[in-house]
Structure formats: C-alpha cells, structure tokens
C-alpha positions in Angstrom: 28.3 -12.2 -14.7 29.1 -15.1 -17.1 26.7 -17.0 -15.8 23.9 -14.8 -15.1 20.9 -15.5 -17.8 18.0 -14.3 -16.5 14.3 -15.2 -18.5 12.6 -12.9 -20.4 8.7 -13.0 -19.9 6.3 -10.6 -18.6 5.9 -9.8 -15.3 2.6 -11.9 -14.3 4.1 -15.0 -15.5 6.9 -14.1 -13.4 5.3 -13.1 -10.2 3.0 -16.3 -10.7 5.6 -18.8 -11.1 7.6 -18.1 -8.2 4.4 -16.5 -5.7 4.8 -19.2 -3.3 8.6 -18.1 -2.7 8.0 -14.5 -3.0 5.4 -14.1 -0.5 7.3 -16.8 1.9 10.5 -14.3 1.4 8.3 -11.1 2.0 6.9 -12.1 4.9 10.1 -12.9 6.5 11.5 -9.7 5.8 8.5 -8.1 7.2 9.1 -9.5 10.3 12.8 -10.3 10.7 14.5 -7.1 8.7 15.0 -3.7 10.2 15.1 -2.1 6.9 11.7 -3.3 5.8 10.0 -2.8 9.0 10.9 0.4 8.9 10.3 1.2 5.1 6.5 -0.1 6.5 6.0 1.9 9.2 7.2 5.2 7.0 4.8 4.3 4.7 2.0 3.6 6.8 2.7 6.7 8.6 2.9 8.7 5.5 0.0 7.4 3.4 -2.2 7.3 6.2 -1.1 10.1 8.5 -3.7 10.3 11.1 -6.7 8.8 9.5 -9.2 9.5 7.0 -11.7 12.5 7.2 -14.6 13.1 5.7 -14.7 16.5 4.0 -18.6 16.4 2.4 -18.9 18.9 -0.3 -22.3 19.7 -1.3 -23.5 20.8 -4.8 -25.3 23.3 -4.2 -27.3 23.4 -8.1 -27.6 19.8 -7.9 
C-alpha cells in the first residue's frame, strides 16, 4: 500500500481523462463478464419490468 498514491481531483476531470479506457474496459465487461451481464439484465428487468403504460389522469377543474 506503500506505493499506492492515488490523485485527488474531482470526478469530471477524472472520468474525462481516462474516458477512452473506461468505456473500452466497460464494454468488454459488458460482453465478456458473467457478473456484469447479469447485473444488466437484473436491472433492465427491474427498472423496466414489462414496459411503460400510460396511466392518463385527467383534471377534472382544469
């Protein structure tokens, strides 16, 4: 842990610094790891459920 120094900025400079390598690294996982492909697909599943559906609600007064 010696060695470990990490930089301290904020999280855009971060993210923008490295974005080539990040989304290069996500995508792999996407498609190569088990544990991310499934992570996705719970969350898909989850967040959308079956689909969207309109519920109108009508004001009535307006």
């Amino acid at each position: 842990m010696s060695l470990w120094n990490p930089n301290i900025g904020d999280a855009d400079s971060d993210i923008h610094d490295y974005l080539e390598e990040l989304r290069a690294r996500s995508r792999d996982l996407a498609v190569g790891g088990a544990i991310v492909a499934g992570a996705h697909k719970t969350m898909r599943t989850n967040v959308v459920g079956t689909g969207l559906r309109l519920k109108p609600a009508f004001d009535k007064d307006f």
